[in-house]
Residue frames as a rotation matrix with the C-alpha (Angstrom) as fourth column:
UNK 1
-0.470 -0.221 -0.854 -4.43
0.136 0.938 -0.318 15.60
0.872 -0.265 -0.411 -9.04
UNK 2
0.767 0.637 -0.082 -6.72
0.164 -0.070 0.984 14.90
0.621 -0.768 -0.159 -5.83
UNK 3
0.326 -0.487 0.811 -5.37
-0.927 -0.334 0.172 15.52
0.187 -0.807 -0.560 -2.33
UNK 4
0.873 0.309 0.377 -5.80
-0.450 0.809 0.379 11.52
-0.188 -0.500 0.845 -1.84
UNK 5
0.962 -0.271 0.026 -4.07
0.100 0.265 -0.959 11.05
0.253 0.926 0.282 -4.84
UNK 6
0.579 -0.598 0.554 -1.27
-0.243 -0.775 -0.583 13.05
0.778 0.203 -0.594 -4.06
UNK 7
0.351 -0.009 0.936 -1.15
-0.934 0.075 0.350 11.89
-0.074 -0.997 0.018 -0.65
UNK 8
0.766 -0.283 0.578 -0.44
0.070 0.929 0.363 8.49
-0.639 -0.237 0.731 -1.30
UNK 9
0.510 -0.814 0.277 2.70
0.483 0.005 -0.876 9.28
0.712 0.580 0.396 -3.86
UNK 10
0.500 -0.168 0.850 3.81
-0.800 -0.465 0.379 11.13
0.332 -0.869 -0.366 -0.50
UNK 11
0.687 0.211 0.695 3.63
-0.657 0.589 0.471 7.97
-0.310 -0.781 0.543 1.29
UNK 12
0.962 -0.163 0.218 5.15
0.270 0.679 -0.683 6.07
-0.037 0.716 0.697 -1.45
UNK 13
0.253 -0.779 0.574 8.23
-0.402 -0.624 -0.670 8.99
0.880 -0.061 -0.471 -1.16
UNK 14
0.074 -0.443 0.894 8.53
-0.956 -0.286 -0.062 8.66
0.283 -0.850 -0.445 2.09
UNK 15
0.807 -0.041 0.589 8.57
-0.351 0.769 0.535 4.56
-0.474 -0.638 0.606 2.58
UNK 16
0.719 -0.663 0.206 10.87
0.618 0.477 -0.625 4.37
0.316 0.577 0.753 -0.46
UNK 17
0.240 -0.850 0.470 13.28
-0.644 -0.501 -0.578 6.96
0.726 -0.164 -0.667 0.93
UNK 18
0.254 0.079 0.964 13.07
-0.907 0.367 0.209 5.16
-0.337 -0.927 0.165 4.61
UNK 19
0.860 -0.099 0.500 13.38
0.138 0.990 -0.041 1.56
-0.491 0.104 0.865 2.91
UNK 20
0.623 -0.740 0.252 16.84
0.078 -0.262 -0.962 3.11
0.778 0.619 -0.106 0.22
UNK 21
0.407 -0.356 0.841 18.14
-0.555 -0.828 -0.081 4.98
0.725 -0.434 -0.534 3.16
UNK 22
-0.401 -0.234 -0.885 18.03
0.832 0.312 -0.460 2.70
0.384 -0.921 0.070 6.26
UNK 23
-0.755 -0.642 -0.131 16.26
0.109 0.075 -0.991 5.08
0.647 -0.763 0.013 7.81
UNK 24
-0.549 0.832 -0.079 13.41
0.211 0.046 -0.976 5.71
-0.809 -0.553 -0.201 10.68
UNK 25
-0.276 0.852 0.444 10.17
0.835 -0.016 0.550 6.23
0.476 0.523 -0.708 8.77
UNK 26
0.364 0.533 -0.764 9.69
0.911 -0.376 0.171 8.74
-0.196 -0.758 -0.622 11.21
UNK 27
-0.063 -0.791 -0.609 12.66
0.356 -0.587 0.727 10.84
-0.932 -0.171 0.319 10.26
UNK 28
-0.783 0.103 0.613 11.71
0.605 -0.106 0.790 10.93
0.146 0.989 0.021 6.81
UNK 29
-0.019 0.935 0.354 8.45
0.770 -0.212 0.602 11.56
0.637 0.284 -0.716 7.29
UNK 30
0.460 0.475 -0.750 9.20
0.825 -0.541 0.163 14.55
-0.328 -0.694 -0.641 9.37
UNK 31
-0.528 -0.689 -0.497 11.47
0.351 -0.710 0.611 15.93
-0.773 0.148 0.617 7.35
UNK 32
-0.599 0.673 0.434 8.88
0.748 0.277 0.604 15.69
0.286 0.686 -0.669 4.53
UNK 33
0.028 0.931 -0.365 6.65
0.998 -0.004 0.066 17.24
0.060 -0.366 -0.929 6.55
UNK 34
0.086 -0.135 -0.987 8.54
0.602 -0.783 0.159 20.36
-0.794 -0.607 0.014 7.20
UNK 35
-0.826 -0.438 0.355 9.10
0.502 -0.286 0.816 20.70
-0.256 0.853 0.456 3.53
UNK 36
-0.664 0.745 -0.060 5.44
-0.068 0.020 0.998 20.29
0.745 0.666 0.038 2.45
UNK 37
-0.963 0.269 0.031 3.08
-0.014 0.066 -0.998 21.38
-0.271 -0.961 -0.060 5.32
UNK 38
-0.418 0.804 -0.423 0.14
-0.795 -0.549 -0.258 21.77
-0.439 0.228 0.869 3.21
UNK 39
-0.557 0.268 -0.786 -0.51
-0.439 0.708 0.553 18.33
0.705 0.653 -0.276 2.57
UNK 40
0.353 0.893 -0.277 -2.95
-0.453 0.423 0.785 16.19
0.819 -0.152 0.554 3.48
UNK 41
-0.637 -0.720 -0.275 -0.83
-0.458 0.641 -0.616 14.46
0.620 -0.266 -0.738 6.45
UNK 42
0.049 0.731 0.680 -3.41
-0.966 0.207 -0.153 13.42
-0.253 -0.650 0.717 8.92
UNK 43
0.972 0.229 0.049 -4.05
-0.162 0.808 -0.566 10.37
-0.169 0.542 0.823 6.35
UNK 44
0.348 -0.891 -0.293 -0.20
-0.374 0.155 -0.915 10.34
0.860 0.427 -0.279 4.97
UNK 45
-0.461 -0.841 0.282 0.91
-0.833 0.301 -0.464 9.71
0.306 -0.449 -0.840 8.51
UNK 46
0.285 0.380 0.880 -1.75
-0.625 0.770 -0.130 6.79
-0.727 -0.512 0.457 9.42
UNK 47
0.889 -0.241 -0.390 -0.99
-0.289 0.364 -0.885 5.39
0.356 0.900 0.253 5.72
UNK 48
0.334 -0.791 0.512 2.41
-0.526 -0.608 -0.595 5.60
0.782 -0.070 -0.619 6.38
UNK 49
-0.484 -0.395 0.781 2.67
-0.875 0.223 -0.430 4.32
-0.004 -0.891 -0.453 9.98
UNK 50
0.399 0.484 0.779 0.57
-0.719 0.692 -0.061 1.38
-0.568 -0.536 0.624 9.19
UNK 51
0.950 -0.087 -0.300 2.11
-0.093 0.838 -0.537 -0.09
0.298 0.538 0.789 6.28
UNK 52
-0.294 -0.954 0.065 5.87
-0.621 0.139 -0.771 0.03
0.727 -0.267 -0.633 8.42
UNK 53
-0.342 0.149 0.928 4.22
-0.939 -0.015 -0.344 -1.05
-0.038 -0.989 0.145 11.09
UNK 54
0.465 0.490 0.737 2.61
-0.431 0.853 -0.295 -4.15
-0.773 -0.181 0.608 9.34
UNK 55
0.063 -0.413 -0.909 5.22
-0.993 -0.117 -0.015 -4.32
-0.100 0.903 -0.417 6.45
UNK 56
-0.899 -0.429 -0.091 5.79
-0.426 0.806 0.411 -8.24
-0.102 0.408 -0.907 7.26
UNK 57
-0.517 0.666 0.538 2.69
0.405 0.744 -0.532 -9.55
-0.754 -0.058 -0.654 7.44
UNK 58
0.297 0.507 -0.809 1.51
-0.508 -0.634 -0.583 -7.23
-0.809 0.584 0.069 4.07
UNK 59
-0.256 -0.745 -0.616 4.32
-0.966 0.208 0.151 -8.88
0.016 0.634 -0.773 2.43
UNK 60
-0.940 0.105 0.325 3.12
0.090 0.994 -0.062 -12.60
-0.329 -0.029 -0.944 3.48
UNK 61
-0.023 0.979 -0.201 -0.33
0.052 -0.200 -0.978 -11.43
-0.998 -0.033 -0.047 1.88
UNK 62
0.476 0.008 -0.879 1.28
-0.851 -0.247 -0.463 -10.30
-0.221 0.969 -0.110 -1.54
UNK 63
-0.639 -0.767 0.059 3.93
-0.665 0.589 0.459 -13.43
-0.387 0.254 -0.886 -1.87
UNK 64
-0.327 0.058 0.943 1.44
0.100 0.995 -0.027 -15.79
-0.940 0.085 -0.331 -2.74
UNK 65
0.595 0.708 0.379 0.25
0.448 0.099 -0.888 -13.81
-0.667 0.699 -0.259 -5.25
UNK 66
0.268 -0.725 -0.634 3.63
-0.843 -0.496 0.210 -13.22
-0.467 0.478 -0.744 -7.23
UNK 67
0.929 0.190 0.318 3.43
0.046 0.793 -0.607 -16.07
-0.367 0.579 0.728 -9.69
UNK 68
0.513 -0.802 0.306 7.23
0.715 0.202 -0.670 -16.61
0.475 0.563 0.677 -11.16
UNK 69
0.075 -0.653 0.753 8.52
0.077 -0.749 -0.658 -13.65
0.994 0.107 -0.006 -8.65
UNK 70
0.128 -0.228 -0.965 9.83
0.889 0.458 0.010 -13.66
0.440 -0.859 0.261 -5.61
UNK 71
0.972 0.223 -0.073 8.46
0.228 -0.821 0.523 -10.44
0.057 -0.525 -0.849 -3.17
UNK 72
0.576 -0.712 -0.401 12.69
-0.211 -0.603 0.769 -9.16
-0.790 -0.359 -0.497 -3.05
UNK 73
-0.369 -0.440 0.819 13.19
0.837 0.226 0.498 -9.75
-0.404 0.869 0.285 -6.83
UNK 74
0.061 0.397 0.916 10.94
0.908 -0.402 0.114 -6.93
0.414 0.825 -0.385 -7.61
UNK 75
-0.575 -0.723 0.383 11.76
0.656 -0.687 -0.313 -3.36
0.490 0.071 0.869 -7.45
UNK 76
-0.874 0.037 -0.485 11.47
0.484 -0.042 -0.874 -1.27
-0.052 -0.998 0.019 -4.35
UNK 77
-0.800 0.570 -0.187 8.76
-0.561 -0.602 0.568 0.97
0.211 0.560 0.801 -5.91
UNK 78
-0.353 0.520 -0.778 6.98
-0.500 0.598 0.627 -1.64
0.791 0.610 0.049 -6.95
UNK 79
-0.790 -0.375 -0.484 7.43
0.337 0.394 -0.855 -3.38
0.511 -0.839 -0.184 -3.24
UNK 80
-0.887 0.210 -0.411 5.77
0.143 -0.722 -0.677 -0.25
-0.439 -0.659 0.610 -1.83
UNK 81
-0.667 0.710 -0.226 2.74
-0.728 -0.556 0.401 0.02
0.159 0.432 0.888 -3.94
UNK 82
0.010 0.764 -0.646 1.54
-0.043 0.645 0.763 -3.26
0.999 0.020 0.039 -3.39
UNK 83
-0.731 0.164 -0.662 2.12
0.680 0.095 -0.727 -2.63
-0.056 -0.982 -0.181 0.67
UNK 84
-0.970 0.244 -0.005 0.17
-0.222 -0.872 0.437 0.35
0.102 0.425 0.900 -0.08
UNK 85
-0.388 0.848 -0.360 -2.47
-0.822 -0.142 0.551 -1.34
0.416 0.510 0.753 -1.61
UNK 86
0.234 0.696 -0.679 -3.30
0.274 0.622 0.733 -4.42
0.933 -0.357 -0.045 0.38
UNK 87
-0.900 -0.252 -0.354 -3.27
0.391 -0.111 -0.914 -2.30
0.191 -0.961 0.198 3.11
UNK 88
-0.445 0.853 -0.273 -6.12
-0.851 -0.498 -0.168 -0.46
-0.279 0.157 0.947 2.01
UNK 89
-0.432 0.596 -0.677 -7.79
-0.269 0.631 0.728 -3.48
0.861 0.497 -0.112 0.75
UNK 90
-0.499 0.189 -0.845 -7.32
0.263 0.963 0.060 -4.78
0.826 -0.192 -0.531 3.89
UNK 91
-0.935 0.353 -0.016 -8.80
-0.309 -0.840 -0.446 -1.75
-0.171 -0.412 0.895 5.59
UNK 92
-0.621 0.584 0.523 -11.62
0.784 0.450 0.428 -1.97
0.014 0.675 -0.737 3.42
UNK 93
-0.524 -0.045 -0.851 -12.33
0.251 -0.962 -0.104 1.59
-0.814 -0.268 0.515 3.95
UNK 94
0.138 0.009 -0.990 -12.57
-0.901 -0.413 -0.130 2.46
-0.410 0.911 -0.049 0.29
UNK 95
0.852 0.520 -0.055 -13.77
-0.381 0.546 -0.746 -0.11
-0.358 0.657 0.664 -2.63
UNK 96
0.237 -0.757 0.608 -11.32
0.307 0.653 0.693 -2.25
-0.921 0.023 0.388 -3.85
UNK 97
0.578 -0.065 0.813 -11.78
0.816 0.022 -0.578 -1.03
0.020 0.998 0.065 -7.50
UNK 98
0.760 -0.214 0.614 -10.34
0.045 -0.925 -0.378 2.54
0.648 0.315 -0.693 -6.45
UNK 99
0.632 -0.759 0.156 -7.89
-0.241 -0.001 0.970 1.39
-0.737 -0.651 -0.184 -4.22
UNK 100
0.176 -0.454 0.873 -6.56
0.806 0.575 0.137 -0.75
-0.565 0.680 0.467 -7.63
UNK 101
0.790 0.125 0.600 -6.76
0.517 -0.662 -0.543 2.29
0.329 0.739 -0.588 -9.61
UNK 102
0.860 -0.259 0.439 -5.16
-0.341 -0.933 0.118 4.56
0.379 -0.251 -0.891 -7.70
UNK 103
0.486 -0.558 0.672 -2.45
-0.246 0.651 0.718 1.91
-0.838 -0.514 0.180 -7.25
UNK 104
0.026 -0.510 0.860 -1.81
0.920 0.349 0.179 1.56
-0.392 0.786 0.479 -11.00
UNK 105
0.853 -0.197 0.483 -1.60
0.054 -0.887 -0.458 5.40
0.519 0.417 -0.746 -11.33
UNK 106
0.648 -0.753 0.118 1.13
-0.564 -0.370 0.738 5.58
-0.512 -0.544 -0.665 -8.60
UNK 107
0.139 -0.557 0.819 3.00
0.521 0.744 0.419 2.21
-0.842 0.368 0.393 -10.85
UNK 108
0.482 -0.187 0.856 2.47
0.824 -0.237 -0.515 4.32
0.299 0.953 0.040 -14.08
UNK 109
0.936 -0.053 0.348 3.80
-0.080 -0.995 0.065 7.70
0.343 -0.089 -0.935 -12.16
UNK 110
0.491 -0.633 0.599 6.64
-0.799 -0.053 0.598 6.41
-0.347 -0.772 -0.532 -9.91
UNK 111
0.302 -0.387 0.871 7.49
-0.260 0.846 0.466 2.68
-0.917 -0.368 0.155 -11.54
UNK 112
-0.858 -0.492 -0.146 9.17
-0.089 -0.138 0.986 1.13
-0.506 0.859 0.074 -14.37
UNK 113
-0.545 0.600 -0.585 7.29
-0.838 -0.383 0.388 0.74
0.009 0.702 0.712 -17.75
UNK 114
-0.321 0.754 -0.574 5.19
0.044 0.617 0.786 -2.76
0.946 0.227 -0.231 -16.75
UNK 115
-0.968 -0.097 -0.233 4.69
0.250 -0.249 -0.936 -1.64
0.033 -0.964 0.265 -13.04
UNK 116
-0.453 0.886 0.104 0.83
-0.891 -0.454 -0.013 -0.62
0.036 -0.099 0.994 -13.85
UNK 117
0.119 0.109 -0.987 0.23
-0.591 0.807 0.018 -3.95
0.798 0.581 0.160 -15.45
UNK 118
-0.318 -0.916 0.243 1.80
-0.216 -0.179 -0.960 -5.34
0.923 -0.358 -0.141 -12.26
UNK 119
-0.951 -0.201 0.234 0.60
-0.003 -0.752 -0.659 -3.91
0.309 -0.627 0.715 -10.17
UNK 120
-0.160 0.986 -0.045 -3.05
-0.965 -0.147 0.216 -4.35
0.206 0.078 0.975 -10.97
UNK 121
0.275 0.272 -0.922 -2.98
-0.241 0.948 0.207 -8.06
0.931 0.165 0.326 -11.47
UNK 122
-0.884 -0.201 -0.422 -1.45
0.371 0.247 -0.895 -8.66
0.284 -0.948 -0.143 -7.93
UNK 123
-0.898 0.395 0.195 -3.59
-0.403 -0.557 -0.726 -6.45
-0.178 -0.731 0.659 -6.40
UNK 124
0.045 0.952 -0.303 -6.83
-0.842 0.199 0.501 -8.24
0.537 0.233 0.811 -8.46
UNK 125
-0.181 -0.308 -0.934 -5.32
0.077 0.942 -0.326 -11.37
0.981 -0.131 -0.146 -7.01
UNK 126
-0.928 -0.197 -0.316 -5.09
0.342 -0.110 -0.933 -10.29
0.149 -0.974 0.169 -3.30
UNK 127
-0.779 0.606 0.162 -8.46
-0.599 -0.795 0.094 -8.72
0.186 -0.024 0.982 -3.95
UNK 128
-0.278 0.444 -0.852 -9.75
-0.639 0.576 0.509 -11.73
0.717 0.686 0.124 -4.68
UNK 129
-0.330 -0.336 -0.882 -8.61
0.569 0.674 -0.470 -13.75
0.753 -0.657 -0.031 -1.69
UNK 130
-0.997 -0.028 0.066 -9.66
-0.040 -0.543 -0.839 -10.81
0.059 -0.839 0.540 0.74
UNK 131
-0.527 0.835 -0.158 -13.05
-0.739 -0.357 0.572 -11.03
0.421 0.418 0.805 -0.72
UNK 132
-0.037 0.114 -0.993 -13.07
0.103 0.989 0.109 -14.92
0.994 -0.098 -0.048 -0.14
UNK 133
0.786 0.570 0.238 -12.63
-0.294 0.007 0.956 -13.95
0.543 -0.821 0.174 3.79
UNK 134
0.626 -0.547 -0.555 -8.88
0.556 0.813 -0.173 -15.92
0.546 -0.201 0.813 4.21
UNK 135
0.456 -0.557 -0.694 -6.08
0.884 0.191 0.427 -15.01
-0.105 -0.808 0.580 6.63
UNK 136
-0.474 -0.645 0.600 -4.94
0.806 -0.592 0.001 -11.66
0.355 0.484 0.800 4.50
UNK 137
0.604 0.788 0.121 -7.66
0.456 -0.466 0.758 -9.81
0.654 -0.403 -0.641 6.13
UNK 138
-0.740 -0.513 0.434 -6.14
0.052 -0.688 -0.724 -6.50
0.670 -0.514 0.536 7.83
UNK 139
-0.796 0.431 -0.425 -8.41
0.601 0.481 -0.638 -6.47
-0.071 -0.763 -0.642 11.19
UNK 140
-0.862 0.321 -0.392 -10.40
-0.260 -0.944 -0.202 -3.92
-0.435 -0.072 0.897 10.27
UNK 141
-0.255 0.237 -0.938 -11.86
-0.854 0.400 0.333 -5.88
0.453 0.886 0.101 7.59
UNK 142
-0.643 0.223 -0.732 -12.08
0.178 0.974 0.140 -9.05
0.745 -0.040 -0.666 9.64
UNK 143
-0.927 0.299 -0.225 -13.93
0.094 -0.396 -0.913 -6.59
-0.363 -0.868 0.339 12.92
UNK 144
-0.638 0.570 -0.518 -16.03
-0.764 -0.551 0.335 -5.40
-0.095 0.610 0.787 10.16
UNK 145
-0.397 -0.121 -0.910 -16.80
-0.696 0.685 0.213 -8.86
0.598 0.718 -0.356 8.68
UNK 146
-0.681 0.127 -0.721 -17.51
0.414 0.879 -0.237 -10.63
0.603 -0.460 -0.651 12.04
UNK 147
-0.816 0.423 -0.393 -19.54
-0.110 -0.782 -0.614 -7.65
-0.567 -0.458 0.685 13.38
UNK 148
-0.386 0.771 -0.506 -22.04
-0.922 -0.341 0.184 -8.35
-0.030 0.538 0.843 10.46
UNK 149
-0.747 0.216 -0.628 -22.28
0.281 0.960 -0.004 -12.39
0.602 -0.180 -0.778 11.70
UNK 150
-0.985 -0.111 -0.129 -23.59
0.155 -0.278 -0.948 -11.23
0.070 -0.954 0.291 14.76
């Protein structure tokens, strides 16, 4: 398994413990840290600190695209992979096609048995709409975007 890889099922540990628990993200993620110093953390802790940090407005990005489900009907896992992932979309850092992947490997590793399936379609959905330019845009992505008007 890559380092990336790996790294983001980290992340995925450490917001679902922090979101079960009640507690800091911080506290997790340092205890984490002390366990498992050889990981990538640089990236785990920006990963990490941005999708707590923007958890409500990620969540008003994925609701529209949850046809028949309602964003606290669906299971915390599941919750966390799509913050995950339209953060990084909305980063735009890294191609949308391997952000989706590497989102339906953490749903087949960590979620129930239609969580890939899931997991993908949302995320093609939100992909879609970020592409289009609309209001889901993480600022990077919209700096980026209006930097190339110019």
């Amino acid at each position: 398994m890559n380092r990336r890889r790996r790294a983001r099922g980290l992340a995925l540990q450490i917001l679902y413990q922090a979101e079960v628990g009640r507690f800091p993200v911080e506290e997790v993620l340092e205890q984490i840290r002390a366990q498992r110093p050889r990981e990538e953390w640089p990236f785990i802790v920006a990963l990490v600190g941005a999708v707590a940090e923007r958890r409500r407005a990620l969540d008003r990005a994925i609701r529209p695209h949850l046809r028949g489900w309602r964003l606290e009907r669906l299971s915390t896992v599941d919750r966390i992979i799509l913050r995950l992932g339209v953060h990084e979309l909305q980063q735009g850092d890294i191609p949308a096609p391997i952000v989706i992947s590497e989102a339906v490997e953490l749903g087949k590793r960590y979620g129930g048995e239609a969580s890939a399936r899931f997991v993908n379609g949302v995320l093609g959905a939100v992909t879609r709409t970020v592409s289009q330019g609309t209001a889901t845009d993480g600022p990077e992505a919209r700096r980026r975007r209006e930097g190339s008007r110019a």
